[in-house]
DSSP file (Angstrom, degrees, kcal/mol; ACC not computed):
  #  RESIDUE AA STRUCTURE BP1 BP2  ACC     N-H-->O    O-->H-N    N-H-->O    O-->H-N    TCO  KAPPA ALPHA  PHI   PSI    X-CA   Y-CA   Z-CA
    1    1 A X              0   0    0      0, 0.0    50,-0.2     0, 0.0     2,-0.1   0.000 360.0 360.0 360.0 144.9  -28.4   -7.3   13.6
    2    2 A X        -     0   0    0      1,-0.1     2,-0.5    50,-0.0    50,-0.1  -0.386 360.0 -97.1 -48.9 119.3  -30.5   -6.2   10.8
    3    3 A X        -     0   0    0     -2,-0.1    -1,-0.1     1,-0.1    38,-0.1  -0.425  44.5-119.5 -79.1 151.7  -29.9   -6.5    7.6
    4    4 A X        -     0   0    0     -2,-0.5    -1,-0.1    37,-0.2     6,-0.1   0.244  26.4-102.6 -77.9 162.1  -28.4   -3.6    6.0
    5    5 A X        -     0   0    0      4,-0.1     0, 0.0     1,-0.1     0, 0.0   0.167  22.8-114.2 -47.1-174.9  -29.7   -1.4    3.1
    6    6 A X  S    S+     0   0    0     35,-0.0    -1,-0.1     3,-0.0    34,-0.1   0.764 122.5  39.1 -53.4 -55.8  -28.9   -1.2   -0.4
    7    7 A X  S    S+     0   0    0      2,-0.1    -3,-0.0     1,-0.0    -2,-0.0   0.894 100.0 102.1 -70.8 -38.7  -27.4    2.2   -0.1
    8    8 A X        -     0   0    0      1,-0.1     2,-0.1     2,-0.1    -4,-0.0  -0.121  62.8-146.0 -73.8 126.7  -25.8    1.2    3.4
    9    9 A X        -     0   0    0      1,-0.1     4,-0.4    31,-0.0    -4,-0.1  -0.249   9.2-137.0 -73.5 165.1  -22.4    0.5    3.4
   10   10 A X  S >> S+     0   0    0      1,-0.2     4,-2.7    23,-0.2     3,-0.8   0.801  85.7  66.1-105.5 -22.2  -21.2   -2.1    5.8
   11   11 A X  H 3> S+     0   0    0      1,-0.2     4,-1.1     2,-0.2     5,-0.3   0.798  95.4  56.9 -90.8  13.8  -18.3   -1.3    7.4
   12   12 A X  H 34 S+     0   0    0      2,-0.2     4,-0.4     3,-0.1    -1,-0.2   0.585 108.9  52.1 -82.6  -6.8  -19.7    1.7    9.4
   13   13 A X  H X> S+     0   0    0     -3,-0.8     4,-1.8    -4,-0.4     3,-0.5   0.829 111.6  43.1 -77.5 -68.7  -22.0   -0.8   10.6
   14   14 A X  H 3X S+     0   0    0     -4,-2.7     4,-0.8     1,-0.2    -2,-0.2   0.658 111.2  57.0 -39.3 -13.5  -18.9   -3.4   11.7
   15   15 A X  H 3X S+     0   0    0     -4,-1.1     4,-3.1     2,-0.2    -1,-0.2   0.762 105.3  48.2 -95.1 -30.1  -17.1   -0.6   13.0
   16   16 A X  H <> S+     0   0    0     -3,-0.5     4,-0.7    -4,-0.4    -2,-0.2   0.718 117.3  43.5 -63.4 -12.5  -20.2    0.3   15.5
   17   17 A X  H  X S+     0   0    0     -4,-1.8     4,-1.1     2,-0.1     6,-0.3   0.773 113.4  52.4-100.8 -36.5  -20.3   -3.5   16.6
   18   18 A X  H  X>S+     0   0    0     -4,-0.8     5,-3.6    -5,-0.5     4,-0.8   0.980 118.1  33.1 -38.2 -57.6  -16.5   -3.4   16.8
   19   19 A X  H ><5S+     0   0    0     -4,-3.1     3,-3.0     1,-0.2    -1,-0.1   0.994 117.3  56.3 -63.9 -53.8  -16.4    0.0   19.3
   20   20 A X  H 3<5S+     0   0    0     -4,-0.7    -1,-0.2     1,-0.3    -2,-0.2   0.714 122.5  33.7 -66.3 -17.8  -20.4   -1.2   21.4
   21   21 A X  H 3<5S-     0   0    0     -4,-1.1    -1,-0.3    -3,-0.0    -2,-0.2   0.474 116.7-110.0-122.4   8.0  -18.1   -5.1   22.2
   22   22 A X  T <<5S+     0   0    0     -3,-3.0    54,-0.7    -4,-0.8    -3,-0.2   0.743  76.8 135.5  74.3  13.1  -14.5   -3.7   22.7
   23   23 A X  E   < -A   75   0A   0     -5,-3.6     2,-0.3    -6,-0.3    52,-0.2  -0.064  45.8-142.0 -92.8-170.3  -13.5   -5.4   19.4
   24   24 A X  E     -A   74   0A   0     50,-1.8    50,-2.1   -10,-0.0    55,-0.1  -0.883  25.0-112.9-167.0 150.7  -11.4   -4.2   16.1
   25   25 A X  E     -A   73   0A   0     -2,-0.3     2,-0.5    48,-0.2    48,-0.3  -0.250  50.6-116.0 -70.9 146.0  -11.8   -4.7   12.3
   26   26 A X    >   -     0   0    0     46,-1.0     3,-0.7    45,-0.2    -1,-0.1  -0.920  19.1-140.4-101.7 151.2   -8.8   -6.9   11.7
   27   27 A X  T 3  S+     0   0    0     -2,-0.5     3,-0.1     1,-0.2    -1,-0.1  -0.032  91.0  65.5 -64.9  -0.4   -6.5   -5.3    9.6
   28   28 A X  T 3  S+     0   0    0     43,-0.2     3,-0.2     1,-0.1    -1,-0.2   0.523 102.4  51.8-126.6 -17.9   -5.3   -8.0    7.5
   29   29 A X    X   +     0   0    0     -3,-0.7     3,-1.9    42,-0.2     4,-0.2   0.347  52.7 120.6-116.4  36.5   -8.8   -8.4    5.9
   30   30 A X  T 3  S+     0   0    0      1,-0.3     4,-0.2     2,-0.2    -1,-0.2   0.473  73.6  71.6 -77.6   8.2  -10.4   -5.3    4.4
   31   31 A X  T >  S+     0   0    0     -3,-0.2     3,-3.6     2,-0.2     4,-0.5   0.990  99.9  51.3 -77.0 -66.7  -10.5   -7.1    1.0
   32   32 A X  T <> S+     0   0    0     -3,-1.9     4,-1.8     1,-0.4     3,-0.4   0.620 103.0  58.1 -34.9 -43.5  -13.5   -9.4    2.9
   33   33 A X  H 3> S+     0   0    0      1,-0.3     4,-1.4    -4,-0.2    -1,-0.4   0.526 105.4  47.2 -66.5 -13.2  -15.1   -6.5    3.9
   34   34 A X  H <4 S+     0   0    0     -3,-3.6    -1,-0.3    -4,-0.2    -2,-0.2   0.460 110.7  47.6 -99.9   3.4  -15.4   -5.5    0.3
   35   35 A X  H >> S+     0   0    0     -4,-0.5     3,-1.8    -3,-0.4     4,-0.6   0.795 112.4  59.6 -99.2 -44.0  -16.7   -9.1   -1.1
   36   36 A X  H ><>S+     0   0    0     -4,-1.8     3,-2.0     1,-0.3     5,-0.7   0.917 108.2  41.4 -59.1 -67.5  -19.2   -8.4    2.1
   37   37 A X  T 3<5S+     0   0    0     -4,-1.4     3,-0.3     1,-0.3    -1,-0.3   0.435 105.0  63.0 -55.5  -7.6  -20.4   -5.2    0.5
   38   38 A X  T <45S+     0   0    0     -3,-1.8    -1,-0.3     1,-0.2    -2,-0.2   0.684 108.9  46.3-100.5  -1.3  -20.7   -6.7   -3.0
   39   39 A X  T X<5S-     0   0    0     -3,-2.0     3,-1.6    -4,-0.6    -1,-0.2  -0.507 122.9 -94.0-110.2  61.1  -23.3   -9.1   -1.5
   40   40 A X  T 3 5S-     0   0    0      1,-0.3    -3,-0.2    -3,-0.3    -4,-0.1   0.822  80.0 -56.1  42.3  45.1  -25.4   -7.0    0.3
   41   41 A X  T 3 <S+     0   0    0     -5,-0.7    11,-0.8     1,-0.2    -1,-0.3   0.454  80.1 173.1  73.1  -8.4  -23.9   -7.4    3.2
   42   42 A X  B <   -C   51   0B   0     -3,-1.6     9,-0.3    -6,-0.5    -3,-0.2  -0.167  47.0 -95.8-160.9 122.2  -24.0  -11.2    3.4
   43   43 A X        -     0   0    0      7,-2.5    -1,-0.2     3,-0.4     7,-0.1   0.084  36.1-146.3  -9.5 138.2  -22.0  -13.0    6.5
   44   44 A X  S    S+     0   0    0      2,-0.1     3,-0.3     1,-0.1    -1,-0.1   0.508  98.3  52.9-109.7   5.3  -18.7  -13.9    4.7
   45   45 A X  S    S+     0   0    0      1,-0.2    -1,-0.1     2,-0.0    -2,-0.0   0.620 135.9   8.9-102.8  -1.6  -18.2  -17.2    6.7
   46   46 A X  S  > S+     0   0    0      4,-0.2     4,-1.2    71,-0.0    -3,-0.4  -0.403  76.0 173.9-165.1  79.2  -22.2  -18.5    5.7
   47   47 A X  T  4 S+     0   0    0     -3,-0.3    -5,-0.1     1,-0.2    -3,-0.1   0.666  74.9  65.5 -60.6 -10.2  -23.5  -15.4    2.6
   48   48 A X  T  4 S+     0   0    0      1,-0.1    -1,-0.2    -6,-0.1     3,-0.0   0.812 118.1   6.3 -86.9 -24.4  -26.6  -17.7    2.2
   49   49 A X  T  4 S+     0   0    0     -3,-0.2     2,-0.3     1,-0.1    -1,-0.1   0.496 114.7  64.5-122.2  -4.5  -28.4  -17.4    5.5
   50   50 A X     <  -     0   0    0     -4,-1.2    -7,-2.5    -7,-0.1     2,-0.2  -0.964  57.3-142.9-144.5 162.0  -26.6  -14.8    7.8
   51   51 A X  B     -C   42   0B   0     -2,-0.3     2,-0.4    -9,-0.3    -9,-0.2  -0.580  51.9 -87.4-110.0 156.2  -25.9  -10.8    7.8
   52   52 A X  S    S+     0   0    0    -11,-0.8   -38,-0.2     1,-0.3     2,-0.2  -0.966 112.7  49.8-135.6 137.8  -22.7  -10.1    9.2
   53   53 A X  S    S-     0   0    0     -2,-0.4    -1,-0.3     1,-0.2    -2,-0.2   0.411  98.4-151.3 -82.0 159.2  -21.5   -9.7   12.0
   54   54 A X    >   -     0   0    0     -2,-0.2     3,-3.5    -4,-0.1    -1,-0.2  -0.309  27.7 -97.0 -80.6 157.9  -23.4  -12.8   12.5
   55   55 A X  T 3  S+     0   0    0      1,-0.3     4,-0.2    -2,-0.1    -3,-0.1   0.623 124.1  55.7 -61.2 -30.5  -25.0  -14.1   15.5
   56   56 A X  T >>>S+     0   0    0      2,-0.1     4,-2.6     3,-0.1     3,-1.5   0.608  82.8  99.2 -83.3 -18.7  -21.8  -16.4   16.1
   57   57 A X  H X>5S+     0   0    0     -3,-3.5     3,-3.8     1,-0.2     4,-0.9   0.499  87.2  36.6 -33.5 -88.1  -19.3  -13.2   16.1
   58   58 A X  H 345S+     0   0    0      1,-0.3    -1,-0.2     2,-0.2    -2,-0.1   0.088 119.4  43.6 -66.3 -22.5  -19.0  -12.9   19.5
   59   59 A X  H X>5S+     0   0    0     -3,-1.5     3,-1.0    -2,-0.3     4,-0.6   0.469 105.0  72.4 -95.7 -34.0  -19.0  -16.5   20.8
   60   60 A X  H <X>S+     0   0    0     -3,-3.8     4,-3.4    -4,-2.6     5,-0.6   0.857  93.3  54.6 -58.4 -48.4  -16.5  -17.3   17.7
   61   61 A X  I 3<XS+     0   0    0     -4,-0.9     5,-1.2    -5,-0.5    -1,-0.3   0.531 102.3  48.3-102.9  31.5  -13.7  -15.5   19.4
   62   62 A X  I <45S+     0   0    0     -3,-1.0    -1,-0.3     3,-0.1    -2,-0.2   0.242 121.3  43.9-105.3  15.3  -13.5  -17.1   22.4
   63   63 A X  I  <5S+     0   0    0     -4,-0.6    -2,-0.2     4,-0.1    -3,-0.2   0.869 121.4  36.1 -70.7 -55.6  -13.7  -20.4   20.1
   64   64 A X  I  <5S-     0   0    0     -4,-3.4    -3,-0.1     3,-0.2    -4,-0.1   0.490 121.0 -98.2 -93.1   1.1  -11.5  -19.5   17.6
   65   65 A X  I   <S-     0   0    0     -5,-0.6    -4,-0.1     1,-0.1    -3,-0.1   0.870  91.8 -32.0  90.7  32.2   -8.5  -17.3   20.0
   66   66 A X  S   <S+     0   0    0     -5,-1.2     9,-1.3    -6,-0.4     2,-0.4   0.223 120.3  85.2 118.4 -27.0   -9.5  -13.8   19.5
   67   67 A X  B    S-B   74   0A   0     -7,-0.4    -3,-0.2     7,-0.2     7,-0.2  -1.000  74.8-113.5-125.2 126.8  -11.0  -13.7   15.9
   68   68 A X        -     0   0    0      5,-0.6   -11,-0.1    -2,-0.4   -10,-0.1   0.097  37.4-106.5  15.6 132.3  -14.3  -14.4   14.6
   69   69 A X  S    S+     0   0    0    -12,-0.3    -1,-0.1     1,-0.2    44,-0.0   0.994 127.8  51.6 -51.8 -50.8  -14.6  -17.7   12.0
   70   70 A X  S    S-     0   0    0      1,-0.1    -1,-0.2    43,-0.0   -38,-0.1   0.962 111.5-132.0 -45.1 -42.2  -15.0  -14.9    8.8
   71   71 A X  S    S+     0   0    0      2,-0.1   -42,-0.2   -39,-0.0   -43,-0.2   0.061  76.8 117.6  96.3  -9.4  -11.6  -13.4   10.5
   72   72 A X        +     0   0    0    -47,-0.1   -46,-1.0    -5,-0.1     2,-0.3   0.649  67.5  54.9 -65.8  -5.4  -13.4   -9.6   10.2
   73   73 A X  E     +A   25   0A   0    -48,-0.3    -5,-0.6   -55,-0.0     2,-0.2  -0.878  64.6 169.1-117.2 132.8  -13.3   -9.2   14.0
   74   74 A X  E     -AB  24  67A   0    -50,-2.1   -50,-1.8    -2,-0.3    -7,-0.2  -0.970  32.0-110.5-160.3 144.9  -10.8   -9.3   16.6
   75   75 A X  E >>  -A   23   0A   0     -9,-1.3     4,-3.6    -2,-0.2     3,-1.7  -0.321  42.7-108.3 -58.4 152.5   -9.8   -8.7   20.3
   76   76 A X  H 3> S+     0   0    0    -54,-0.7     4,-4.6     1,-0.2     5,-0.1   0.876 124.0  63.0 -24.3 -33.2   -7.3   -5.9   21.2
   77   77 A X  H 3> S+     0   0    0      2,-0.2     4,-0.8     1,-0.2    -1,-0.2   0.799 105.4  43.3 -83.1 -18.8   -4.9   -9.0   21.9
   78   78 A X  H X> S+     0   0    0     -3,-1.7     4,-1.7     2,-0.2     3,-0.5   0.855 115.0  49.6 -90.3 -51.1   -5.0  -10.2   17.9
   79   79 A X  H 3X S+     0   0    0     -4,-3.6     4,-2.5     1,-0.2     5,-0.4   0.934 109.1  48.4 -60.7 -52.1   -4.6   -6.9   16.7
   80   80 A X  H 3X S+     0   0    0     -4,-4.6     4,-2.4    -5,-0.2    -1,-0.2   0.874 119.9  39.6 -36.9 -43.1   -1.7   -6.4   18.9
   81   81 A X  H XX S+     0   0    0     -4,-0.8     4,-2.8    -3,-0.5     3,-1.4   0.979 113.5  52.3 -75.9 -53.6   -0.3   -9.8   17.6
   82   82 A X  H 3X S+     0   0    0     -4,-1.7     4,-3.9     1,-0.3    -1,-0.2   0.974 114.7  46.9 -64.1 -62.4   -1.4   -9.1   13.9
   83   83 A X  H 3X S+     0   0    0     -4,-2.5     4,-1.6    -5,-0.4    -1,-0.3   0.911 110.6  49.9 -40.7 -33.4    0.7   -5.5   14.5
   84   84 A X  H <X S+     0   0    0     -4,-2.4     4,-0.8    -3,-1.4     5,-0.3   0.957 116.5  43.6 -82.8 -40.2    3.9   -7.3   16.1
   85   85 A X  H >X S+     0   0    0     -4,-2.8     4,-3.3     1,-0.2     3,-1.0   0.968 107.6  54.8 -51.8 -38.2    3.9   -9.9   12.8
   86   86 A X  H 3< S+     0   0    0     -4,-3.9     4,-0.4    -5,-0.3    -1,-0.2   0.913 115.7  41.9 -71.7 -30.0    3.3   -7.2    9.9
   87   87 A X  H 3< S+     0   0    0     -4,-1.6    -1,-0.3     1,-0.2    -2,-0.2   0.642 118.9  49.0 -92.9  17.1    6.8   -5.2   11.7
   88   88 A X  H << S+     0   0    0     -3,-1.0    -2,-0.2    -4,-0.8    -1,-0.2   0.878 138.8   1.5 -91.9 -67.3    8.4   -8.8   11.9
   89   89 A X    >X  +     0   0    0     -4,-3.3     3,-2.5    -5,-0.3     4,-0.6  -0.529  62.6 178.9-119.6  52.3    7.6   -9.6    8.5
   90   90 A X  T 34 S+     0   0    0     -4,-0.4     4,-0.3     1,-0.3    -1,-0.1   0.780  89.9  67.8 -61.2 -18.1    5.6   -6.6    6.2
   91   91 A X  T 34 S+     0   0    0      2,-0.2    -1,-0.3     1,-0.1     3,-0.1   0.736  96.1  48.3 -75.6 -14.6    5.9   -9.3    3.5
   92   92 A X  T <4 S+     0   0    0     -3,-2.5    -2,-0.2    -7,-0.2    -1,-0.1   0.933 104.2  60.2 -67.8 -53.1    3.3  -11.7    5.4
   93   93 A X  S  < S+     0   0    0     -4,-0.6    -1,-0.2    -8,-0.1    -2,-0.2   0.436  77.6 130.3 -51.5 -17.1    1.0   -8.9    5.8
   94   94 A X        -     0   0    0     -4,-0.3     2,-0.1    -3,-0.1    -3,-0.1  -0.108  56.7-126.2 -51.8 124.2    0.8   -8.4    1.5
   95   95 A X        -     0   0    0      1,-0.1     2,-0.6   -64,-0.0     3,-0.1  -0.350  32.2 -94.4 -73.7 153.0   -3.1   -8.1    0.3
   96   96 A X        -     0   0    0      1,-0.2    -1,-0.1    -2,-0.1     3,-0.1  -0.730  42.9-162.6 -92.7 164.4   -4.1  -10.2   -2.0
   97   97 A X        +     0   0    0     -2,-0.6    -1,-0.2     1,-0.1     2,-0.2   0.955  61.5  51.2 -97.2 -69.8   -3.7   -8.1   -5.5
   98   98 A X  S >> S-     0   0    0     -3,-0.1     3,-2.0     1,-0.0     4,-1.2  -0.467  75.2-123.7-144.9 135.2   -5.7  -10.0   -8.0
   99   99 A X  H 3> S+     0   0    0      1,-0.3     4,-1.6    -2,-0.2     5,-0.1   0.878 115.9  58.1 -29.5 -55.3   -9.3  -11.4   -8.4
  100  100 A X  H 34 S+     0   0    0      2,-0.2    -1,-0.3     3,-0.2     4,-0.1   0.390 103.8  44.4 -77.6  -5.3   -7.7  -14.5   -9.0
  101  101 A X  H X4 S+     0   0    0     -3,-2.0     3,-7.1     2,-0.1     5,-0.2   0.623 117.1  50.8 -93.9 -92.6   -5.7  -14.8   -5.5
  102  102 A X  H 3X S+     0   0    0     -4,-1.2     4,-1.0     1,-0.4    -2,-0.2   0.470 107.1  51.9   8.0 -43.9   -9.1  -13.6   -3.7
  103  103 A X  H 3X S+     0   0    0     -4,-1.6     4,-1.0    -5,-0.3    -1,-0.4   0.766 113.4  45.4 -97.0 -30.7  -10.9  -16.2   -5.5
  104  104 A X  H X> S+     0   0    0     -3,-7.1     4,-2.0     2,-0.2     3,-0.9   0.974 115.3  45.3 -48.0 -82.0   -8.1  -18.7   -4.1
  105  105 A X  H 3> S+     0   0    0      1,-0.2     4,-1.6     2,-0.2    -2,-0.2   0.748 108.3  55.4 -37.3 -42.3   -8.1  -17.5   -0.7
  106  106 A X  H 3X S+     0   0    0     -4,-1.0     4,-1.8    -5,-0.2    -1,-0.2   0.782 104.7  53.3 -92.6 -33.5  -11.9  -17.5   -0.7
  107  107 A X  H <X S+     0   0    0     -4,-1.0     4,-0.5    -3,-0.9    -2,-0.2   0.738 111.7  55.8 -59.9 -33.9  -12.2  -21.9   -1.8
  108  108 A X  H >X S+     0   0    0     -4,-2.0     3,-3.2     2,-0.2     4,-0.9   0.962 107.9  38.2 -59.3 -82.3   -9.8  -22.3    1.2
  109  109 A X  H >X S+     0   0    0     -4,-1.6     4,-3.2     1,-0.3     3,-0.8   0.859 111.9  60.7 -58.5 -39.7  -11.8  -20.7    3.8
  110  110 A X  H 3< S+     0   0    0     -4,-1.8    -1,-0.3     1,-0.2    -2,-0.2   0.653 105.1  51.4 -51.5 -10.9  -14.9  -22.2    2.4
  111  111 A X  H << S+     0   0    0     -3,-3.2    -1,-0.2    -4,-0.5    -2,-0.2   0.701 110.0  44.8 -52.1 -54.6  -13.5  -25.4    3.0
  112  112 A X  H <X S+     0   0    0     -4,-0.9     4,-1.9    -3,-0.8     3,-0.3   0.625 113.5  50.4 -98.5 -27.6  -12.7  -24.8    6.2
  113  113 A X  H  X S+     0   0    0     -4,-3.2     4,-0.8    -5,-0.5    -1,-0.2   0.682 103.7  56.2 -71.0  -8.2  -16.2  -23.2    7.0
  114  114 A X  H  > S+     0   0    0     -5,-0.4     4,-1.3     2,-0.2    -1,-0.2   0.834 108.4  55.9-100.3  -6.2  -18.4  -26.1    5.5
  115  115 A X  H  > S+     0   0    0     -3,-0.3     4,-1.8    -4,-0.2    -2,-0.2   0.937 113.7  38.2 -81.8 -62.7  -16.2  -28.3    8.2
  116  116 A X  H  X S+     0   0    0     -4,-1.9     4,-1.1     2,-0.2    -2,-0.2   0.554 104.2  60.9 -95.6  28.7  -17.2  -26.3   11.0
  117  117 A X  H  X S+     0   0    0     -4,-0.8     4,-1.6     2,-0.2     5,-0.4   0.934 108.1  57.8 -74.6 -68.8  -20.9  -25.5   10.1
  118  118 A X  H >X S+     0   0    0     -4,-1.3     3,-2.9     1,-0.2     4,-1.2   0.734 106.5  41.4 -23.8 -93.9  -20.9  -29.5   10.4
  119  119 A X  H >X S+     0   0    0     -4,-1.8     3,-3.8     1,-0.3     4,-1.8   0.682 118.7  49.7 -26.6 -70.3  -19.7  -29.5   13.9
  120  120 A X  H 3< S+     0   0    0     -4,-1.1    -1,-0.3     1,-0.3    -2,-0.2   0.586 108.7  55.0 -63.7 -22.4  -22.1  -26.4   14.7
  121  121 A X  H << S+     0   0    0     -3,-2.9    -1,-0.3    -4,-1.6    -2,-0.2   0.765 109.0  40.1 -50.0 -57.9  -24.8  -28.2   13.2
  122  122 A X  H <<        0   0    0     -3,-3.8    -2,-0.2    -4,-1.2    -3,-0.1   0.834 360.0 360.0 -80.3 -14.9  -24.8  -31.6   15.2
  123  123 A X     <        0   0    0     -4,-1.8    -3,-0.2    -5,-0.3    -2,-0.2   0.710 360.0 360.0-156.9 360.0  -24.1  -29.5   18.3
């Protein structure tokens, strides 16, 4: 996919790759989608080299069970599951607030991305 404009916002693009593959924006992460749009678009699982979704989406969730590595993508069957936790629990489901959570959340999953870029690297 192309990368997007200045002006162009991103998620009306992710929701047009969502509907064209049978997918859905997962619900649990629209704070990503707004880190996405403060970098021009920029992949949030590798912002230096890829536009998102990235060449891996689609191949990612039958690695990963349904979700995309970023988490911005999901089958019907994750949203359903994401939907049965949030009435289980609506306190699991809580956004992160504050810069400072975000910024937490965001050294984890880079962590866990620079492990599998390795693997994806050698192989």
């Amino acid at each position: 996919m192309a990368p997007p404009g200045k002006a162009e916002s991103l998620r009306p693009r992710l929701e047009e790759f969502a509907k064209n593959n049978e997918l859905f924006l997962n619900p649990k992460v629209d704070w990503k989608i707004g880190w996405m749009e403060e970098h021009q678009g920029r992949c949030f699982c590798d912002w230096e080299k890829r536009f998102c979704p990235c060449e891996y989406a689609l191949e990612d969730l039958e690695r990963f069970n349904g979700i995309c590595l970023c988490g911005v993508l999901c089958t019907k069957q994750k949203l359903l599951y994401y939907q049965k936790v949030q009435k289980a629990s609506p306190s699991t489901s809580k956004k992160l607030a504050t810069k400072e959570e975000r910024g937490q959340q965001q050294k984890r999953n880079e962590a866990l991305f620079k492990k599998v870029f390795k693997k994806r690297k050698r192989g």
